[in-house]
Residue frames relative to the residue before (quaternion, step in Angstrom):
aa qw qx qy qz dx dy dz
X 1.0000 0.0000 0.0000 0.0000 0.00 0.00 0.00
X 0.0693 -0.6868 0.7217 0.0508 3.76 -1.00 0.18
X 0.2853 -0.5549 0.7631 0.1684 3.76 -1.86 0.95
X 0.6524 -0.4389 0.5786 0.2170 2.78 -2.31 0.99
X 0.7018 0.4920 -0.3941 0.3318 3.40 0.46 -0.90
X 0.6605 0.4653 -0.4009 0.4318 3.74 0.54 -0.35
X 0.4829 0.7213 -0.4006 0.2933 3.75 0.69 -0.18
X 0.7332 0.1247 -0.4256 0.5155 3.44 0.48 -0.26
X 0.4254 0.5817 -0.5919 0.3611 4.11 0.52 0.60
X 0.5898 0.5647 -0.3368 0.4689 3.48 1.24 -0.84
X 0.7401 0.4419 -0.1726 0.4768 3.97 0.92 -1.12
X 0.5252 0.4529 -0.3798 0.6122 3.56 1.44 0.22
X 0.6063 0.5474 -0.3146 0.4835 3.55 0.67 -0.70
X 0.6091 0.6363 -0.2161 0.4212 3.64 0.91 -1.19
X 0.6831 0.3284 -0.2313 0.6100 3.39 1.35 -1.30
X 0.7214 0.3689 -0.4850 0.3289 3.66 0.25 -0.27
X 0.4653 0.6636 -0.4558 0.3678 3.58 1.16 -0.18
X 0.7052 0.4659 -0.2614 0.4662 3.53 1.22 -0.90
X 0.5141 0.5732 -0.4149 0.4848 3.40 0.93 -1.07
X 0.7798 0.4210 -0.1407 0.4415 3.81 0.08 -1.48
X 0.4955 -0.6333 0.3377 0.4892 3.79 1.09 0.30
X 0.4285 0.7781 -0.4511 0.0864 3.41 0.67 -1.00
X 0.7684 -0.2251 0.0516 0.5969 3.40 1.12 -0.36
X 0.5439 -0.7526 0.2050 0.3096 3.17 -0.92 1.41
X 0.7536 -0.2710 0.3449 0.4896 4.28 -1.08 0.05
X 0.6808 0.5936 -0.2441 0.3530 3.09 0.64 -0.72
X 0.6041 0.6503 -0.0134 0.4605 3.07 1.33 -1.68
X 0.8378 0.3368 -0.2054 0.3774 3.28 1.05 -1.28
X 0.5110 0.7385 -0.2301 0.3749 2.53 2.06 -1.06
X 0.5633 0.6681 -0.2033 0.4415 3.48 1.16 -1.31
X 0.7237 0.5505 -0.1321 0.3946 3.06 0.53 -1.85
X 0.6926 0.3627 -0.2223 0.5825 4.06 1.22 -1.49
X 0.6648 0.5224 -0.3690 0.3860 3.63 0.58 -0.50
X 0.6060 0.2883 -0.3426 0.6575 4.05 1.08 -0.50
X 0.4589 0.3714 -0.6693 0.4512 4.57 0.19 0.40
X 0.9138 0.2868 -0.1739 0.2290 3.41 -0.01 -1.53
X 0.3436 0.6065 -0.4109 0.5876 3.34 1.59 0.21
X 0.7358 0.4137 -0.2993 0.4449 4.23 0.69 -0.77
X 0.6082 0.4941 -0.2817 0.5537 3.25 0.99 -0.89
X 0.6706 0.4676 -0.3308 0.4714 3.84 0.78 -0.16
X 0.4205 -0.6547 0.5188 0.3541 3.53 1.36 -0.16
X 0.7648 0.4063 -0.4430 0.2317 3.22 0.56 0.56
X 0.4298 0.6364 -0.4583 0.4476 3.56 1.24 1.18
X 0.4976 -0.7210 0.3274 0.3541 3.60 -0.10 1.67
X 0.8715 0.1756 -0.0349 0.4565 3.79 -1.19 -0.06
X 0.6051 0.3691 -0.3670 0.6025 3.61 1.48 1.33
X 0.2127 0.8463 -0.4762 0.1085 3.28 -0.88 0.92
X 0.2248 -0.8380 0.4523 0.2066 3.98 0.24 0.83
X 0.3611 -0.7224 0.5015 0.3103 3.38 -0.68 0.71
X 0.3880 -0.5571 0.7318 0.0591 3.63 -1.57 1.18
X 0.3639 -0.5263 0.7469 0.1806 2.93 -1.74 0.59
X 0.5006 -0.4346 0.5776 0.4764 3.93 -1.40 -0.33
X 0.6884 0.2583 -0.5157 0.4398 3.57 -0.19 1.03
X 0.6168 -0.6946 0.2977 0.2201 3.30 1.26 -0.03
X 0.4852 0.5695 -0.4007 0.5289 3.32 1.56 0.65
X 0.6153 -0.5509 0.3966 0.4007 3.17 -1.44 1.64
X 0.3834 -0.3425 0.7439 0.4270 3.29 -1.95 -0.70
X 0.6374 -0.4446 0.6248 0.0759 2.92 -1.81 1.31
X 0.8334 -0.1668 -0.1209 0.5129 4.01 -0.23 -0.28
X 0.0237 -0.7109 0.6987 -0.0759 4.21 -1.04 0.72
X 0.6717 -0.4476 0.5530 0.2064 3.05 -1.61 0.77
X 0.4659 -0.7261 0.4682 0.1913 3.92 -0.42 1.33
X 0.6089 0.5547 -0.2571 0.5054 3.89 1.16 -1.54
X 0.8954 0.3780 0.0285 0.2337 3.48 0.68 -1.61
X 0.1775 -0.8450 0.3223 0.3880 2.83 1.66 -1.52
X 0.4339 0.7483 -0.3329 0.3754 3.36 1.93 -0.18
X 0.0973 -0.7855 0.6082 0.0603 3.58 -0.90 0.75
X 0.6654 -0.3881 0.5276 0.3581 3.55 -2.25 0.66
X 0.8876 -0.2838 0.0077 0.3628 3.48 0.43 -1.18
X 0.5180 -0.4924 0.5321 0.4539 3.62 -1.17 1.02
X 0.7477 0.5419 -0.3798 0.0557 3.37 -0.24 -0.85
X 0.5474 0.6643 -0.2494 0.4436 3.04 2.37 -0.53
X 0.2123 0.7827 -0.5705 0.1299 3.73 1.21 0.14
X 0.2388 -0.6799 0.6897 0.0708 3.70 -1.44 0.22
X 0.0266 -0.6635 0.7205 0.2001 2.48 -1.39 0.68
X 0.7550 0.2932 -0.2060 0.5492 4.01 0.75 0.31
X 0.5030 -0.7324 0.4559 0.0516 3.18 -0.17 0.75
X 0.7864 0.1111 0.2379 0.5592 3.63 0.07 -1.32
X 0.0080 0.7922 -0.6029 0.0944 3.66 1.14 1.46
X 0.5872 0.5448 -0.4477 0.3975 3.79 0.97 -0.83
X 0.6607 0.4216 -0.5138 0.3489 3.89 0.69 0.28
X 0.6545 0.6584 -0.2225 0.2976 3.30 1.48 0.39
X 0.4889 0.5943 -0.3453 0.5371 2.98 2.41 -0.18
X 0.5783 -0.6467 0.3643 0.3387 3.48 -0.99 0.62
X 0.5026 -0.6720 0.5337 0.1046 3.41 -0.82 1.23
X 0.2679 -0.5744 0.7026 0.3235 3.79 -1.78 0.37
X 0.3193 -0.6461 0.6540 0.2300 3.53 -1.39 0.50
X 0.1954 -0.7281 0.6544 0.0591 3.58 -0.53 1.13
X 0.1826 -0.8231 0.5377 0.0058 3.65 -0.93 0.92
């Protein structure tokens, strides 16, 4: 399984791979243009389920994009950055 919510950490990663040589502009460029080209529905035999407001589903099949449930859409991801935190000093 894979979550929507890690996807643009993956497409930031992409650019520092290039920045850092690791692989060339080209490479990354390729690479972010077929995520966000899928997530648009517009990479054949992939498709993320949407709720009717139109947020992904939180977890989908990586190969397929098909999920257990529509019902698990998100609209936040990572709510645990939202619970209050100790500052350690």
């Amino acid at each position: 399984m894979a979550a929507s919510g890690i996807v643009g950490l993956g497409l930031i990663f992409e650019c520092v791979g290039a920045a850092m040589g690791w692989q060339t502009h080209a490479e990354a460029q390729e690479r972010v243009l077929l995520t966000l080209r899928s997530l648009a529905g517009r990479t054949p035999g992939f498709a993320v389920a949407r709720n009717p407001r139109g947020f992904f589903a939180h977890f989908f099949d990586p190969e397929t994009g098909e999920t257990k449930d529509a019902d698990g859409c998100m609209t936040v991801s990572y709510t645990h950055l939202t619970l209050p935190t100790k500052r350690i000093v």
